[in-house]
C-alpha positions in Angstrom: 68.0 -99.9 -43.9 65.1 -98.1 -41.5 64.5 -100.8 -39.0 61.1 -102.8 -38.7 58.9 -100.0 -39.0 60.3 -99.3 -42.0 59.7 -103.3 -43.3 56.3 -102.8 -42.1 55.7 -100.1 -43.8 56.9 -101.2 -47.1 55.0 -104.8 -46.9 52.1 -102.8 -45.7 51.8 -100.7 -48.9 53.2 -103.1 -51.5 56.0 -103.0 -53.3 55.1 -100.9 -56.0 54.6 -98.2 -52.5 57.8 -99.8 -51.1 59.8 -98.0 -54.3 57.8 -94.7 -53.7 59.9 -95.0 -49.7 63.4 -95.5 -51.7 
């Protein structure tokens, strides 16, 4: 996992963006 950051990041975008991360 990425840390927080990475959690924000994710939430902030969505989930459909959160799969464009993995």
């Amino acid at each position: 996992m990425v840390g927080d950051l990475g959690l924000r990041e994710m939430i902030g975008r969505g989930r459909l963006g959160a799969r464009g991360i993995f």
